[in-house]
C-alpha positions as CSV (number, residue, x, y, z in Angstrom):
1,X,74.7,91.4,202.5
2,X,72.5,90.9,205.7
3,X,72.0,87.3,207.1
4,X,69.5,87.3,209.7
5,X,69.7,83.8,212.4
6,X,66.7,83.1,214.3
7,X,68.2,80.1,216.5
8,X,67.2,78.6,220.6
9,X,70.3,78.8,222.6
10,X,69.2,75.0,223.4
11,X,69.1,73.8,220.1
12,X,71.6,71.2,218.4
13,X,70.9,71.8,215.5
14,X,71.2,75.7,215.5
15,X,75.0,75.3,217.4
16,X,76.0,73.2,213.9
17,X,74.3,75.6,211.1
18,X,75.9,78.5,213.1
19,X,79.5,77.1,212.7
20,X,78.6,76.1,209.2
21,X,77.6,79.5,208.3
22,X,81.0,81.1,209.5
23,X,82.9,78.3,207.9
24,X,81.2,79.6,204.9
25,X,82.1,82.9,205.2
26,X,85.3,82.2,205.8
27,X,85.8,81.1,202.8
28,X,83.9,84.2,201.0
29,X,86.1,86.8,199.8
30,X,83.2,89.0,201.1
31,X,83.3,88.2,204.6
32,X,83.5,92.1,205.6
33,X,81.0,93.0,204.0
34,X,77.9,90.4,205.7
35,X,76.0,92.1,208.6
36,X,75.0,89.1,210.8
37,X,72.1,89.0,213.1
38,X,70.7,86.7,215.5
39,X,67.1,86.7,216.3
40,X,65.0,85.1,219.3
41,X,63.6,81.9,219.1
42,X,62.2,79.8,221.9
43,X,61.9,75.7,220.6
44,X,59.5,75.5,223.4
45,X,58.5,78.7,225.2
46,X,56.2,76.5,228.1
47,X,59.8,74.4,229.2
48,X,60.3,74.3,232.8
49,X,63.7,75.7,233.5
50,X,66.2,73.2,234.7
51,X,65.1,70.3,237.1
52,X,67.7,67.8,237.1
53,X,66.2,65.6,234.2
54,X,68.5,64.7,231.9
55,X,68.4,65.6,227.9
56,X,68.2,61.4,227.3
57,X,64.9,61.5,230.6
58,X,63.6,64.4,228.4
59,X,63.8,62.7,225.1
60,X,62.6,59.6,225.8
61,X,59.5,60.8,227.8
62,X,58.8,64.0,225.1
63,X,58.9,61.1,221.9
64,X,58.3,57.9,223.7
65,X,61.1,56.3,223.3
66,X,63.7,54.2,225.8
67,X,66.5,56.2,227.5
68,X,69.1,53.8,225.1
69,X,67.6,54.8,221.6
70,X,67.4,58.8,223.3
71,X,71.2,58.2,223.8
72,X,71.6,56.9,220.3
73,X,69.9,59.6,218.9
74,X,72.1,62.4,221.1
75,X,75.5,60.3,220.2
76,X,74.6,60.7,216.5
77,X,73.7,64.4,216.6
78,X,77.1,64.7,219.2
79,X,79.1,63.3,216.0
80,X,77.5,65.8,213.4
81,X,78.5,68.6,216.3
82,X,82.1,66.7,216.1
83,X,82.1,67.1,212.2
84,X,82.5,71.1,212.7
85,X,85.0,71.3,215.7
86,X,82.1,71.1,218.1
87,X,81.8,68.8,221.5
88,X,78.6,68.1,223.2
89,X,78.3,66.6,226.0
90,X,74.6,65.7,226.6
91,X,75.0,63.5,229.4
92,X,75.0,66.5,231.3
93,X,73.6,68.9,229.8
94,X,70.6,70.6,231.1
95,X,67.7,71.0,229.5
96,X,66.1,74.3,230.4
97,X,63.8,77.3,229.3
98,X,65.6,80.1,227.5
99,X,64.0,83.3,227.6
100,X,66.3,84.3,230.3
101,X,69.3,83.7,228.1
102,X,67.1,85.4,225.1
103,X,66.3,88.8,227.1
104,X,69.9,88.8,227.9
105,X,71.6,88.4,224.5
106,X,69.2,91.6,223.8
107,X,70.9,93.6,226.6
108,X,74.5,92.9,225.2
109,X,73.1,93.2,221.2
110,X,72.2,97.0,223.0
111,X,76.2,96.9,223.8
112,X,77.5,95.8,220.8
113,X,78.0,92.0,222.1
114,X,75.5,90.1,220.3
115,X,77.9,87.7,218.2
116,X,80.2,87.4,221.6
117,X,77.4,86.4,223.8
118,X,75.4,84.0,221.3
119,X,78.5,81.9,221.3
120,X,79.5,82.0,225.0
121,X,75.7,80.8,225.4
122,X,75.4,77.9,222.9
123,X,79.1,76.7,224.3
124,X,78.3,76.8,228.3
125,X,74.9,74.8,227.1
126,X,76.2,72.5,224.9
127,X,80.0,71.8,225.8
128,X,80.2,73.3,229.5
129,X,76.5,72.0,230.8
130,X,76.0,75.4,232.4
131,X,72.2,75.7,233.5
132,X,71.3,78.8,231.0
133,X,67.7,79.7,233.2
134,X,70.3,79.9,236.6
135,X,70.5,83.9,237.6
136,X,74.3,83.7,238.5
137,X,75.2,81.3,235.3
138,X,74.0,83.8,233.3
139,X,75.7,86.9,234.7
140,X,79.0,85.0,234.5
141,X,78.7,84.5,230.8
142,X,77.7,87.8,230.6
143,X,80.7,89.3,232.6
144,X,83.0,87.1,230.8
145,X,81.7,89.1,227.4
146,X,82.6,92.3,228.8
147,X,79.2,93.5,230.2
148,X,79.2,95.0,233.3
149,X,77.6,91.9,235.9
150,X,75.6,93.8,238.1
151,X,73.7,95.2,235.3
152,X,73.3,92.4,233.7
153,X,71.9,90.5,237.1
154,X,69.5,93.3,236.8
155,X,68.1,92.2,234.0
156,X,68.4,88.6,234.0
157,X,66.1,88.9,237.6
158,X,63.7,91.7,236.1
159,X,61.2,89.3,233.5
160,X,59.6,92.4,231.7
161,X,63.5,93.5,230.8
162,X,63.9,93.1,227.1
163,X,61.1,91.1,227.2
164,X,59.4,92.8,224.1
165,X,62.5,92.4,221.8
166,X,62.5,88.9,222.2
167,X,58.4,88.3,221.3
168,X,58.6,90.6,218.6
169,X,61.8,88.7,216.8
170,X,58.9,85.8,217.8
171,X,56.4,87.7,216.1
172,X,58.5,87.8,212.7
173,X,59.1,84.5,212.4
174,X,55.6,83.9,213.1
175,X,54.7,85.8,210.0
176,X,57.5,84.7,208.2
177,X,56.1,80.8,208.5
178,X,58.8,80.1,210.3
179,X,58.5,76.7,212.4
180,X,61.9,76.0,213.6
181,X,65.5,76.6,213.8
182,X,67.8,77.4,212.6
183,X,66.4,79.3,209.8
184,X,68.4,82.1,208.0
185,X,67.3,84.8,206.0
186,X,69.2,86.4,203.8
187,X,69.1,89.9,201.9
188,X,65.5,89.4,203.3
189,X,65.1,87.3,200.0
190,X,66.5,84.1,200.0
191,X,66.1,81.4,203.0
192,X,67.9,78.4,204.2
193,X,65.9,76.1,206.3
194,X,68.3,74.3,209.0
195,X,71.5,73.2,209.2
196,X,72.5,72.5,205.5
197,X,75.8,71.1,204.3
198,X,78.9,73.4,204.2
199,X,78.4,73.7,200.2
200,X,74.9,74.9,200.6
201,X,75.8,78.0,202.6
202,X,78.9,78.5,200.4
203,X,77.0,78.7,197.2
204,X,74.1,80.5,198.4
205,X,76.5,83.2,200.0
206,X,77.9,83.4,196.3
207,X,74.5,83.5,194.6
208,X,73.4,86.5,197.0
209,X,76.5,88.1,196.5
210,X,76.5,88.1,192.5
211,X,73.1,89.1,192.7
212,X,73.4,92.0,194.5
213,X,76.8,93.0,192.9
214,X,76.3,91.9,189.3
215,X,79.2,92.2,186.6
216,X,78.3,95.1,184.0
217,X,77.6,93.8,180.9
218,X,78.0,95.3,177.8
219,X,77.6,94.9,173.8
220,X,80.5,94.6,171.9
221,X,80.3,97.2,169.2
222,X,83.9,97.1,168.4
223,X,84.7,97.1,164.3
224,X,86.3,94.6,162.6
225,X,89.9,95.3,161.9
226,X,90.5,96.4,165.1
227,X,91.3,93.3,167.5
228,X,95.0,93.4,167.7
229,X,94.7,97.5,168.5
230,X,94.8,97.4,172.8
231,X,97.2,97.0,175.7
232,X,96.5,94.4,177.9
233,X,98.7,92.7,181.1
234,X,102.4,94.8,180.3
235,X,102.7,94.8,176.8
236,X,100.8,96.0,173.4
237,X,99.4,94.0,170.8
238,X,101.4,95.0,167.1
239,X,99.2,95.6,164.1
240,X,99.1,93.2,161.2
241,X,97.6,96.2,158.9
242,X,97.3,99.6,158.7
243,X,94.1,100.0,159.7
C-alpha cells in the first residue's frame, strides 16, 4: 500500500493528521508493508520569512480578529495537538515561509531521510519555535538527521536547489484539486481530506488493504454425505455412515 502526504511544515493541522496516520498504522497488522511519502506543499508560497510577528499578530491581522480570540483559537488547536502526544507552543512560534525547509526535505528524501527530517521540521516549528526560513536552523536539523551539514548549507543558500521537486509535487496537487493540507492519497485511489479522527484512518487503511488483498472465494461444490469427512485444528471428524 502507498500513502502519499502532501503537508506545510507550518501547518497545525498537518503535525496532528501525521501523528494520526502512524497511530493508525500502528495498529495495522500491515504496517510493513505501506510505502509512505510526503509531498511539498506551501499554505502560502508569498509568506515573508520570519519577522518577529507573532502567530496570534499574524492571525488576527490575516482574519480580522483581536490578538485574545487568535489566542483562543491557537489554545484550542494546541489542545487537539495535546490529544496525540503533541505540544505547541505558539506563543513563540514563528511564522515563516517554507520553501527552504521544502527544497531541503528533498535533499535528505535523495538520502533516504525523508520520514526523519519531516518530523525533526514539524517538531523544531511547532514544539521548539526554531525559525524554519533561518540558514543555520535548518542545517542543524539537518545534521542532527544524519546529513552531512555543509552540504546541506549548500543547498539551503542555493534557491534553484531542488527547487523543481518541490513545484512539481505543487503541480500535482494542483491537478489533483487539491486546496489544502493535509491531504493523503492512498493507493492513488482513495483520499482523506485533513486531519480525520483516529477511526477514520484506521478503517480506511483496512478498506485499502482488503481491497488490494482480497480473500479468495470460492463455490462450495462439496456433496452431501460428506461433511463430517476432514481434519481440521489436531483432530479428525469420525463418520456417522459409510459413505
Amino acid at each position: 500500500m502507498k500513502i502519499e502526504v502532501w503537508s506545510d511544515f507550518v501547518c497545525p493541522f498537518c503535525y496532528i493528521g501525521k501523528r494520526r496516520l502512524e497511530q493508525a498504522l500502528q495498529k495495522s497488522p500491515h504496517i510493513n508493508d505501506v510505502e509512505l511519502e510526503y509531498k511539498s506543499f506551501e499554505l502560502d508560497p508569498n509568506a515573508e520569512e520570519y519577522n518577529g510577528k507573532s502567530m496570534a499578530e499574524l492571525i488576527a491581522a490575516k482574519y480580522g480578529m483581536s490578538i485574545e480570540q487568535a489566542n483562543e483559537n491557537n489554545e484550542r488547536l494546541r489542545q487537539q495537538a495535546e490529544s496525540v502526544g503533541l505540544t505547541y507552543h505558539f506563543d513563540t512560534m514563528k511564522p515563516t515561509n517554507t520553501f527552504k525547509a521544502h527544497r531541503l526535505a528533498k535533499f535528505a528524501k535523495k538520502h533516504g531521510k525523508e520520514k526523519e527530517i519531516t518530523e525533526k521540521l514539524l517538531y523544531g516549528y511547532f514544539t521548539e519555535s526554531k525559525n524554519l526560513s533561518d540558514d543555520d536552523v535548518l542545517a542543524d536539523i539537518a545534521e542532527n538527521t544524519g546529513l552531512d551539514r555543509e552540504e546541506s548549507l549548500t543547498i539551503i543558500k542555493d534557491d534553484n536547489a531542488y527547487a523543481d521537486d518541490v513545484r512539481m509535487d505543487e503541480r500535482i496537487a494542483h491537478q489533483y484539486g487539491i486546496s489544502g493540507v493535509p491531504f493523503f492519497i492512498l493507493n492513488q485511489k482513495y483520499a482523506i481530506s485533513g486531519a480525520q479522527p483516529l477511526e477514520t484512518f484506521i478503517s480506511a487503511l483496512g478498506k485499502v488493504w482488503e481491497e488490494e488483498n482480497p480473500k479468495p472465494q470460492f463455490e462450495d461444490l462439496s456433496g452431501e454425505g460428506t461433511n463430517n469427512a476432514f481434519c481440521a485444528d489436531g483432530s479428525c471428524a469420525i463418520p456417522t455412515d459409510d459413505k
